[in-house]
N, C-alpha and C positions, 0 to 999 in steps of 0.2 A: 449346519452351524459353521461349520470349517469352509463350506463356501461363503461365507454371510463375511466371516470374518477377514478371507481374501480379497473378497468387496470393499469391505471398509481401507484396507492397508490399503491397495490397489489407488482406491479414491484421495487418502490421506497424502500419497506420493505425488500422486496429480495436480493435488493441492497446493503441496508443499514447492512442487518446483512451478507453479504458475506464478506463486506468489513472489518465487526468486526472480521471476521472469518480469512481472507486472508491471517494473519503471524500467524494464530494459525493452518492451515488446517494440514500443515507433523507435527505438532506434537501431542504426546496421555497422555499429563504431563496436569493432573487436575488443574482449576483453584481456587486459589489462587497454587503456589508451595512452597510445603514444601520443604525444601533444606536438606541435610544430613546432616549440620548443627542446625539445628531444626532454623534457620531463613526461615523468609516466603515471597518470589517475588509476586508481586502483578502488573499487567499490564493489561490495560485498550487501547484500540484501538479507538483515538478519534482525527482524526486529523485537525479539523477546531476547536480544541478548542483554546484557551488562555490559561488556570489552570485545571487542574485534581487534586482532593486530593482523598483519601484512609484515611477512620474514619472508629473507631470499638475499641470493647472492647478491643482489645489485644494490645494498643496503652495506655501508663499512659497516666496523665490530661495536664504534659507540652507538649505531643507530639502532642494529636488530634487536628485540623487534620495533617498527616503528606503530605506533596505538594510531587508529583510525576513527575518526570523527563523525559520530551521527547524526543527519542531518535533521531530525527529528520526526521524519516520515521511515524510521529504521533502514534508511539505506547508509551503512558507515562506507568512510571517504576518506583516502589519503593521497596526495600527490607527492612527488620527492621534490624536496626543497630546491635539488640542482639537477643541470641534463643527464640522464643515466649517456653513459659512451656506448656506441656502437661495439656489442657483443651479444651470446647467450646468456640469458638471464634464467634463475628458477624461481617459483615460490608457491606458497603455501600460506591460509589466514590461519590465525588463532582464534576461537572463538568460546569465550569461557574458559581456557585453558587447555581446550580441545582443537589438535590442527584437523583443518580441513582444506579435500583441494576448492576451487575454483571450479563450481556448473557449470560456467559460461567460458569458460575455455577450454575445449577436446584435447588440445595438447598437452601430453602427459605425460613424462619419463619417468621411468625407474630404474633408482640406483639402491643398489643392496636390496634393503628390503622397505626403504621408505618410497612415494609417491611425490611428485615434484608437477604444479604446473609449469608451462616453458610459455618465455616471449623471446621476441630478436629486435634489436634495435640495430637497423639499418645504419647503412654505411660502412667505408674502405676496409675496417680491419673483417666484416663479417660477409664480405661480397662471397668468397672464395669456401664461405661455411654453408652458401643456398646449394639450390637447386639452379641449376644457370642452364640454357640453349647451347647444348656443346654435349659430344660424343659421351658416352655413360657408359662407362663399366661395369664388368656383372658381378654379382655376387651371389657364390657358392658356398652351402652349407653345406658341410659333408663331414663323415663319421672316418676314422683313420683308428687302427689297430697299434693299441701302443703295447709291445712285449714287454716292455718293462715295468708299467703299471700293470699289466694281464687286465685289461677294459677296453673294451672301445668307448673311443671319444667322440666329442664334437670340435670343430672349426669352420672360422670361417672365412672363404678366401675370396678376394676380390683380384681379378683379371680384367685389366684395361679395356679400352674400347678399342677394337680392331683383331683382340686375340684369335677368338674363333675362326676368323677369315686369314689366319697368316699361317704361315710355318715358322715364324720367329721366335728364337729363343729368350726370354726377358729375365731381367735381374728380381730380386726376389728383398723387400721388405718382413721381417717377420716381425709383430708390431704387440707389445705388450700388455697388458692392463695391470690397474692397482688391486688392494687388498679387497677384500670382498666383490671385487667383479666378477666379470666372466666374460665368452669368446662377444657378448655383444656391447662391450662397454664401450671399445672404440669408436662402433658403427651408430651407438645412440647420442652417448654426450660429447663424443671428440667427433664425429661427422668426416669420418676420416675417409668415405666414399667419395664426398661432396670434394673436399679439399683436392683429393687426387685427381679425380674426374677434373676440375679446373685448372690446377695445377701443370697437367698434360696438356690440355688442351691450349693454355695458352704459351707452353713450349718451355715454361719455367723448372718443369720434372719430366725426368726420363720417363716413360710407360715402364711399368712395374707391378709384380702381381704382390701384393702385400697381403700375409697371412697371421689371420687374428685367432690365435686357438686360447683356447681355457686353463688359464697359470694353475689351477687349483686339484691338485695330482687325487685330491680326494671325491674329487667330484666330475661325471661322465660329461656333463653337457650344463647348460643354463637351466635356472629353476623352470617348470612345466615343459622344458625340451628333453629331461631326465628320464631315462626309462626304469629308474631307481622307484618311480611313483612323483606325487606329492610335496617336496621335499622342502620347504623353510627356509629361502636367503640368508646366509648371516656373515655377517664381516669378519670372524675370525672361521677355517676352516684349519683342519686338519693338514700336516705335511706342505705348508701354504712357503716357507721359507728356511724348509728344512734339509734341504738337499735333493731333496726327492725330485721335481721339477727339472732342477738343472740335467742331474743324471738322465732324465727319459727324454730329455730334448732332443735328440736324437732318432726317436720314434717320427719327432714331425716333420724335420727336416728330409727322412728318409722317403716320407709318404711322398709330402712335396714335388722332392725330385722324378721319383717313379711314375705319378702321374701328371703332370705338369710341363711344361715344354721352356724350361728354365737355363741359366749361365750357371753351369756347375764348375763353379768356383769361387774361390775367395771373394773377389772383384765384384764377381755379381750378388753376392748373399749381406744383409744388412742385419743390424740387431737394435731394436729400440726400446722402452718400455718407460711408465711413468709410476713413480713409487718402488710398489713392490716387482712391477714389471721391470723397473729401471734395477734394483735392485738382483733380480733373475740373469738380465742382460748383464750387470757388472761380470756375475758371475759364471754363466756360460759362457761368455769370452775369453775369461782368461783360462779355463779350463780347455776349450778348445781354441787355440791360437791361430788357425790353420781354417777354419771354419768361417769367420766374419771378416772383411776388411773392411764395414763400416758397424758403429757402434755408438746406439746413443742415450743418454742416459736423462729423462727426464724427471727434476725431482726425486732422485734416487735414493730408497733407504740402502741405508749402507753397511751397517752394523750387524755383523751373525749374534745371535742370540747365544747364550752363553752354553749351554748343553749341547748347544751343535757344532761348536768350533772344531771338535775331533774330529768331522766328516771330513773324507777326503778332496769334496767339491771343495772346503773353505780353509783347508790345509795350504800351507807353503804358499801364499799371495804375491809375495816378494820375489818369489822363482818364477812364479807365472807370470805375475806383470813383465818381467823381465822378458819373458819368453815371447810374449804376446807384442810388448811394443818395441822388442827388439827387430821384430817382421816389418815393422815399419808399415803400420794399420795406413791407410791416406784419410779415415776419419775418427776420430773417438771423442764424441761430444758431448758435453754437461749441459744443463740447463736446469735454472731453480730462480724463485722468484726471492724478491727481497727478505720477504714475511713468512716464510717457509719455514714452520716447525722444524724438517730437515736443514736450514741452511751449513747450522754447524758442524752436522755431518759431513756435507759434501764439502764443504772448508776445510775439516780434514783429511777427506780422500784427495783434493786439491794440492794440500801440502806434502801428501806423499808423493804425490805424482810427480810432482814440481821440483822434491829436493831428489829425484833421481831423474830428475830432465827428460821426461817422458811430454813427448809433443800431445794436447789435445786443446779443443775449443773448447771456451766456456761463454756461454750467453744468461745474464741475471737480464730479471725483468720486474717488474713491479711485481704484487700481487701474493698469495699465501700457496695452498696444498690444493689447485682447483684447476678447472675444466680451460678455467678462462686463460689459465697459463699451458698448459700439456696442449692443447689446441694449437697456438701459436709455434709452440714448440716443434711438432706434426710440423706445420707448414714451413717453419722454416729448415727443419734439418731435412725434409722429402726433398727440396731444392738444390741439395750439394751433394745428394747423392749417387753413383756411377757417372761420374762425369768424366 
């Protein structure tokens, strides 16, 4: 009976996705299609529905979701009214009120704990986010002893192309992520492999080994990299912006240098981070003044939470800024998009900074709290640094 029954489900899948398949089998045009227009057709095979929508970044805030149109053989259809721009795009249909990915396209990311499919629409701003004929960098996973959390952790670190073959000492990126991420958030939706690898290669960035470990002091490694088990992504963790982080920073930098053939100095150490990573970096900077002469802050929350203002990391800001940009940092840069739930945040870390004549960059860009800005951001501050 229980095999009769595997029979049937077995057959019903076969079914179900032939029948996904049925007005897509004679053709070889990738799904979502990009048009020669740079507008983007979007169809979904689902014919006992009611509603299909089509949500994703590359939709502004009055469109998502946009409702897709059936064509009366059950295949719903939408096209964007205008050319999407050349960038990373994500999305997901709605279908009866239920999102689902996309069968027909393998590309998949995951962020926190939701499912995204991904397209790229071609062109200058996304050249430097492929895969390009030019020297590759490695990336290493590796587990590092932090005494201050008592855990071993996960990170992970990417070394240019040429390291293995040199005895060269290189400058050192350590590169952030936001609130419910982890060590792989840079390498999936910031492409921060790709960006460098190009980056070097066409002489724009110094070779740099850039180290992505895991902001979330409560957690050993990425979800199923965990030897905790099993463990349940979620956006809000434990100890995420409480001090804790800043204080065991120290653990990474120490591995780093021990194993790594790195410029142990100011000069060559960098700090970056987007959100709550930007937020980390605000703050391990000015705690250690001595430690970063670059330092960038993408998107940064900026605000300690009210219970944790006693800590010593978020105590006396105004002595440490002091301390910090009296060294005379050569970079401390901001970056936040127009539409930024944070803007008025960092508008007031700005006019601190500014009514005590503290030199740093600031670059606004279009855009809100997303990929499509912290990417850019990546690539242009990797560009001014150890020069």
């Amino acid at each position: 009976m229980r095999r009769f029954a595997a029979l049937i489900l077995a057959l019903s899948l076969c079914l179900g996705l032939n029948a996904q398949k049925g007005w897509y089998r004679d053709k070889t045009d990738p799904q979502p299609v990009i048009n020669p227009d740079r507008t983007v057709t979007f169809r979904y095979y689902a014919p006992g529905a009611d509603t299909v929508e089509v949500n994703g970044d590359f939709l502004s805030g009055k469109e998502r979701p946009a409702l897709m149109k059936n064509n009366g053989n059950g295949l719903w259809e939408y096209t964007t009214a205008s050319p999407v721009q050349p960038e990373i795009y994500t999305y997901s249909y709605i279908v009866d009120n239920q999102k689902v990915l996309d069968p027909l396209n393998m590309f998949v990311w995951r962020n926190i704990s939701d499912l995204y499919n991904v397209f790229i629409i071609p062109g200058e701003r996304t050249e430097n986010y492929q895969v390009r004929d030019v020297p590759h960098g490695t990336l290493n996973t590796v587990w590092y002893r932090s005494p201050s959390l008592q855990m071993n952790r996960r990170m992970v670190v990417y070394t240019p192309a040429g390291y293995e073959n040199s005895r060269r000492k290189y400058p050192v990126l350590y590169l952030l992520h936001g609130m419910g991420g982890d060590e792989t958030a840079w390498l999936d939706f910031g492409r921060a492999a790709q960006i460098l690898d190009n980056l070097i290669a066409q002489g724009k960035a110094q070779p740099m080994i850039v180290v992505m470990p895991n902001g979330n002091p409560s957690q050993k490694a990425a979800p199923l990299e965990n030897p905790d088990g099993y463990n349940l992504p979620l956006f809000y963790l434990p100890k995420t912006m409480d001090g804790t982080f800043e204080a065991s920073f120290k653990d990474i930098t120490s591995y780093v240098e021990k194993n790594y053939r790195t410029v142990r100095k100011k000069s060559g150490r960098a700090l970056a981070g987007l959100s709550m990573g930007g937020f980390h970096s605000l703050y391990i900077s000015a705690n250690y003044p001595d430690l970063f002469g670059y330092v960038g802050l993408f998107s940064p929350a900026v605000t300690v939470q009210e219970e944790y203002k006693d800590n010593p990391i978020y105590r006396d800001m105004d002595l440490k800024w002091k301390a910090q940009f009296g060294k005379n940092p050569p970079l401390y840069w901001i970056g936040i998009g127009k539409d930024d739930p944070l803007y008025e945040d960092v508008a007031s870390l700005r006019k601190k900074l500014d009514a005590d004549s503290y030199r740093y960059t600031y670059h606004e860009t279009e855009g809100s709290h997303v990929w499509t800005c912290w990417r850019i951001y990546l690539e242009e501050f990797s560009q001014i640094l150890f020069r």
